[in-house]
C-alpha positions in Angstrom: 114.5 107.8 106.2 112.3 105.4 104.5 110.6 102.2 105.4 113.3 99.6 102.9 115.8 100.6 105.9 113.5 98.3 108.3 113.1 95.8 105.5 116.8 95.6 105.2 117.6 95.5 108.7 115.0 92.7 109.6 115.4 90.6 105.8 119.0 90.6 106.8 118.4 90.2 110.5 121.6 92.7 111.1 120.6 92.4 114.7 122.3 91.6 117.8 120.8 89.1 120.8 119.6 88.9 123.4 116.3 90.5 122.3 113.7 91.7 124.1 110.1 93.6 123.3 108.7 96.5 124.9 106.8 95.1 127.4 110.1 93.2 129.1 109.3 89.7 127.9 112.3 87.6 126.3 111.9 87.4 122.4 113.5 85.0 120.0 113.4 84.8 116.4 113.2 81.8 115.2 112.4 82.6 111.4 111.9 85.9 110.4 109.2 85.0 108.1 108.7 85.4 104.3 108.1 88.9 102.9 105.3 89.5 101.2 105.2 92.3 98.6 101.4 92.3 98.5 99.1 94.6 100.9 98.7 93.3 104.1 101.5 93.0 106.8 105.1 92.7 105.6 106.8 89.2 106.4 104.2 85.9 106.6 104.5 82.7 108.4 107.5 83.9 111.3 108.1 82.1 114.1 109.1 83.5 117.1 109.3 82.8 120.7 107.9 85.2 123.4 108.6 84.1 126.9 108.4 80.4 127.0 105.3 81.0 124.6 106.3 79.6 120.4 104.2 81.4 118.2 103.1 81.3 114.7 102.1 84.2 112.3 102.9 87.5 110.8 105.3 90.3 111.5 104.5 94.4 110.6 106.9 96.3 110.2 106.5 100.4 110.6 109.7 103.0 111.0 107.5 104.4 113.9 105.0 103.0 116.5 102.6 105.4 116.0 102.2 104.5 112.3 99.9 100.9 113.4 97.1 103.4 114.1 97.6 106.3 111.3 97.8 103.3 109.1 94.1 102.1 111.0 96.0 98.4 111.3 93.6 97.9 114.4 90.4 98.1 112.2 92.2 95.6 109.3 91.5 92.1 109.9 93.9 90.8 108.0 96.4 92.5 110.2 94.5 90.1 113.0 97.3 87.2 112.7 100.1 89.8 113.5 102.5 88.2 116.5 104.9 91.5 116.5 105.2 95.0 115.3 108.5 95.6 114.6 110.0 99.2 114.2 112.5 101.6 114.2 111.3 103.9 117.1 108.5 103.5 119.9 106.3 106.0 122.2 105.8 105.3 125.5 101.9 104.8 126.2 102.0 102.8 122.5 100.3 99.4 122.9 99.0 98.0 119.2 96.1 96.0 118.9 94.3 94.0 116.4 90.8 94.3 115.3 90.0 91.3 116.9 90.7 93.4 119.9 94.3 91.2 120.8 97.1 93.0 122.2 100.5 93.1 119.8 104.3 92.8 121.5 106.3 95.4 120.3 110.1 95.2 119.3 111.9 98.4 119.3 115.0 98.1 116.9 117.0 100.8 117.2 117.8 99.2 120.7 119.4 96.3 119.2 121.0 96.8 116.0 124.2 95.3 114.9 125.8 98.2 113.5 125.1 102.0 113.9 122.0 102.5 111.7 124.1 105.4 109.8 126.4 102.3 109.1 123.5 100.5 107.7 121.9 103.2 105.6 125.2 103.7 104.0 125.2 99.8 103.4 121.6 99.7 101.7 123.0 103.0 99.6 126.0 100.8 98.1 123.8 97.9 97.7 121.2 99.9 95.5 123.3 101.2 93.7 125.2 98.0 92.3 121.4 96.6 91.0 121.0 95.9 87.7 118.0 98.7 88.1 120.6 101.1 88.7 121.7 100.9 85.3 118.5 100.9 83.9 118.8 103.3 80.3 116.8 101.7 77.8 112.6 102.1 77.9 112.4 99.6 75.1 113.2 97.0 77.5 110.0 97.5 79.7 107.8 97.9 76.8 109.2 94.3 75.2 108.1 92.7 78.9 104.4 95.1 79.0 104.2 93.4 75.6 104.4 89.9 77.7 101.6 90.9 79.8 99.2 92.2 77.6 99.6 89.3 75.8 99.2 87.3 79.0 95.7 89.1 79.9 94.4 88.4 76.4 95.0 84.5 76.8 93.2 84.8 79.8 90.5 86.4 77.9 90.7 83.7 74.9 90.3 81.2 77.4 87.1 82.0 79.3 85.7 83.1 76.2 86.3 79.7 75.2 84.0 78.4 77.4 81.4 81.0 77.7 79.1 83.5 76.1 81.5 87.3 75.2 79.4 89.2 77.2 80.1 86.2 80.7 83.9 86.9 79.4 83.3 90.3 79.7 81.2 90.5 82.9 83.9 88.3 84.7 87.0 91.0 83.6 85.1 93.8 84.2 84.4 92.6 87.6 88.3 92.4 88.2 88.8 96.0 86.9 86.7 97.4 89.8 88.2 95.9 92.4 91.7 97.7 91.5 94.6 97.1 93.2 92.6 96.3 97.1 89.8 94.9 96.1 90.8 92.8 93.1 90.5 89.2 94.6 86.9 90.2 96.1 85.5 90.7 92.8 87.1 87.7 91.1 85.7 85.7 93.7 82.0 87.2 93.2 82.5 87.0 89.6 82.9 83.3 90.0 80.8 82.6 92.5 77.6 84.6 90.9 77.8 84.5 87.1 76.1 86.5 84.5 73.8 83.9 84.2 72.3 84.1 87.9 71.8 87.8 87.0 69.9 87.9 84.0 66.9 87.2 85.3 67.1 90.3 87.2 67.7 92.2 83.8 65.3 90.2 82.1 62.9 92.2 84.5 64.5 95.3 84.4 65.1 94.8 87.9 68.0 97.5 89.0 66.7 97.8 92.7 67.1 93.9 92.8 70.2 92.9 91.1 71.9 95.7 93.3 70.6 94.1 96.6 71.5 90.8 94.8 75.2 92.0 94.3 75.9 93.9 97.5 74.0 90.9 99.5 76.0 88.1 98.2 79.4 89.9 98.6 78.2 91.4 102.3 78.9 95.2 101.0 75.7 95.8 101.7 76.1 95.9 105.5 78.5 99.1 104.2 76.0 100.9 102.1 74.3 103.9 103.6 72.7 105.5 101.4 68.8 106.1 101.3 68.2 102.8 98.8 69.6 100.8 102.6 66.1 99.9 103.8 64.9 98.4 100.9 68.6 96.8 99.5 67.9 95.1 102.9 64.4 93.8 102.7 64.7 92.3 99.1 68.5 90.9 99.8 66.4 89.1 102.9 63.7 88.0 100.6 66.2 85.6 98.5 67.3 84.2 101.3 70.9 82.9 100.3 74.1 82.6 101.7 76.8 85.4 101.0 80.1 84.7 99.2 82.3 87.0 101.1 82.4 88.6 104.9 82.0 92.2 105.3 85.3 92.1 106.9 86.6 90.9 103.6 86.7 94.0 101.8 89.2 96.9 102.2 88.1 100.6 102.5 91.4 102.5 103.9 93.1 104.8 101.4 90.1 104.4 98.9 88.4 107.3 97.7 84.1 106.7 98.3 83.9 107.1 94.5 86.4 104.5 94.3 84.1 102.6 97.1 83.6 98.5 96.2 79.7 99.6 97.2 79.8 101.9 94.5 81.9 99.6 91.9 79.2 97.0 92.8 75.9 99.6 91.8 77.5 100.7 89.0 77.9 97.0 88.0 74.4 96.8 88.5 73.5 99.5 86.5 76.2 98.5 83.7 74.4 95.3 83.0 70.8 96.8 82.8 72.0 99.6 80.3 73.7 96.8 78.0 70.7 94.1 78.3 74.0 91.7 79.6 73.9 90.2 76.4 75.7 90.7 72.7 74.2 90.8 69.5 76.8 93.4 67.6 80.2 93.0 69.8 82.1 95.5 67.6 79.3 97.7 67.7 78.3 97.4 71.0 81.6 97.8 72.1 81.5 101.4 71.0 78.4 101.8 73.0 79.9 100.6 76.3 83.1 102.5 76.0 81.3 105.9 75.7 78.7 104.4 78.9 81.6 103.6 80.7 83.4 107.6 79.5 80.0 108.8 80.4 79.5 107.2 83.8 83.4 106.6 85.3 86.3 109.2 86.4 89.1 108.8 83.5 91.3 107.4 86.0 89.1 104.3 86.0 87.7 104.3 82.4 91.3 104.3 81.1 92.1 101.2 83.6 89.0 99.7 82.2 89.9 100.7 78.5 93.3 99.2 78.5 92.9 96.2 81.2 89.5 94.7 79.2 88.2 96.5 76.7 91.0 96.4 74.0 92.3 93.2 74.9 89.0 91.8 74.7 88.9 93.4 70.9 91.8 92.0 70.0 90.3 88.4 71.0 87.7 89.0 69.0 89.2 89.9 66.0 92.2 87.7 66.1 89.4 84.4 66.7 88.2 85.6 62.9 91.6 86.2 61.9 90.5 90.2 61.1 93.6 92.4 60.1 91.7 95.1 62.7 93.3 93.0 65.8 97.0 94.9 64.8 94.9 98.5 65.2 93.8 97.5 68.7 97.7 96.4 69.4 98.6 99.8 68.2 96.1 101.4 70.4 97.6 99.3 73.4 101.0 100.1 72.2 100.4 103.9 72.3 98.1 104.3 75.4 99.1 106.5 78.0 100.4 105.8 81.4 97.2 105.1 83.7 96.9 106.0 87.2 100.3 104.7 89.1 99.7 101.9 91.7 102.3 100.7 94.7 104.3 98.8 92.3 104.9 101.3 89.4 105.6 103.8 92.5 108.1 101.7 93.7 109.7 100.6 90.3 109.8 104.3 88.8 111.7 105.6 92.0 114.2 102.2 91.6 114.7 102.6 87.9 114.6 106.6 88.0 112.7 106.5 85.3 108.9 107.6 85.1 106.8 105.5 82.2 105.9 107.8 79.1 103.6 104.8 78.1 100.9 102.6 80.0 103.2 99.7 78.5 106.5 100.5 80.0 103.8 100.6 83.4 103.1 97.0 82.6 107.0 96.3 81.7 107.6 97.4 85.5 104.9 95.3 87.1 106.2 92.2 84.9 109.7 93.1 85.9 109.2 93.5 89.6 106.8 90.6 90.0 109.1 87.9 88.1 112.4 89.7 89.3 112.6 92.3 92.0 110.0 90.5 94.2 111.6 87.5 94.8 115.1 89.3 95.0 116.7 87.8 92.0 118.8 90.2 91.1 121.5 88.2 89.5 119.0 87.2 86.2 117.5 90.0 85.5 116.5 91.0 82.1 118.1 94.3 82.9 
């Protein structure tokens, strides 16, 4: 059985009252909360009532109790605002807790369901299979809408390049293509916070022991970095004496691999930008350069993430702000890329649609279908 049973059971609330959680107290729900399709728990901003005790947060919801430690929810702090763990089935000595060391009520389902959950199952079957995805037979569709959101990252693109130098443009995407799917908002938010222009001084002096303790100082990764260069990543991140942009506690470690580490995304950043100088004087040619450095120096996973997410889009800008016929090559070479590595979304669109992308662009076709379509539930428009 699989965890959309749970999600259907409590979007629905197919429950019967009076409720109760694990521990004996008296549980009402006074809104189930808003799901959230993102990582961290599964419905936001619930209300329920616990005892004579209102209170305010979010809900997790699991088809076994056992699954809040396998999935290490007590060592995620954004798990910390979690007011009940909802799920299918329970063990007796299970007691959940945040990592901010809070205890979690537990509400056991299967003890209050309003129909038999065979009954249910059989429900969420029919209902699946009346979706538009369910008729889903034509790829074209979800390269037209991966068309929409290529075209969406290179306005991005056009516009920062607007109002900086390439190479800040390029710095500030390349940022966002290391933090992949976890991590993604931490490195926006360092790219913001310390631009290319605090950090070529530091390249300038061909400075790679400083601008890494720079980088994993002001995003606090460097309280997570272990390896021999610690002492002195310390010392000199001490020496600057500045404030940090983001808690340690920020970042997210569980399911990623320790190439796929932010600490190590963060050196090679470091490394990047003294290999390139952090500056332009042949884009086109330069270009070249950095795609083979970043072949050279990446896993192909991550260099064709980095390839199709910034590099060719940022070509394209390039070309198309000259008004050079070589813009519609780079389309073709976004047209025909293969798929990249799948992410929770394509996962979850490929198994809806039964159909498994031949084509990094139908990828992007799913990810603009669920997030305008699927994620919000609107089943009745969709482009399918």
């Amino acid at each position: 059985m699989r965890e959309n049973v749970l999600w259907y059971i409590w979007e629905n609330q197919l429950l019967t009252p009076p409720f109760s959680t694990k521990s004996g107290k008296s549980l009402e729900i006074l809104d189930k909360g808003i799901a959230n399709h993102e990582s961290g728990p599964d419905f936001k901003s619930a209300r329920l009532k616990i005892d004579d005790t209102i209170l305010e947060g979010d809900v997790e919801l699991d088809l076994h109790g056992r699954l809040w430690k396998e999935h290490r929810h007590s060592e995620d702090p954004r798990y910390n605002n979690v007011i009940l763990h909802v799920v299918l089935y329970s063990s007796s000595d299970y007691v959940p807790k945040t990592a901010a060391g809070r205890e979690v009520e537990v509400f056991e389902l299967i003890n209050f369901l309003s129909k038999p959950l065979e009954d249910l199952i059989d429900e969420l079957t029919a209902l699946s299979e009346s979706t538009p995805c369910q008729r889903f037979n034509d790829p074209t569709v979800l390269q037209h809408l991966g068309i929409r959101r290529v075209e969406a990252k290179i306005m991005q693109i056009k516009i920062r390049w607007n109002k900086e130098d390439p190479f800040s443009t390029l710095y500030y995407f390349l940022m966002e293509a290391l933090g992949y799917e976890k991590n993604r908002d931490n490195f926006r938010t360092l790219a913001t916070a310390v631009t290319l222009e605090k950090l070529r001084i530091f390249v300038k002096n061909n400075d790679s022991e400083g601008l890494t303790a720079y980088l994993l100082g002001k995003s606090s990764l460097i309280h997570w970095e272990h390896s021999d260069h610690r002492d002195t990543y310390l010392q000199l991140w001490h020496s600057y004496r500045e404030p940090p942009v983001l808690s340690m506690y920020d970042w997210q470690f569980y399911k990623v691999r320790p190439s796929h580490s932010p600490v190590q995304r963060i050196k090679w950043m470091a490394q990047f930008l003294i290999e390139t100088g952090a500056q332009f004087d042949n884009v086109v040619a330069e270009m070249e350069a950095i795609e083979q450095l970043i072949s050279n120096s990446m896993g192909k996973g991550m260099y064709d993430i980095i390839v199709f997410n910034v590099l060719l889009p940022f070509l394209y800008v390039y070309y198309d702000m000259r008004d050079d016929e070589n813009r519609y090559h780079v389309l073709d070479r976004l047209k025909s890329y293969p798929p990249l590595p799948s992410n929770r979304i394509t996962r979850y669109m490929s198994d809806k649609l039964r159909y498994h992308a031949t084509l990094e662009l139908e990828n992007q076709g799913m990810i603009y279908l669920y997030k305008n379509w699927c994620a919000i539930g609107d089943c009745d428009n969709c482009v399918l």
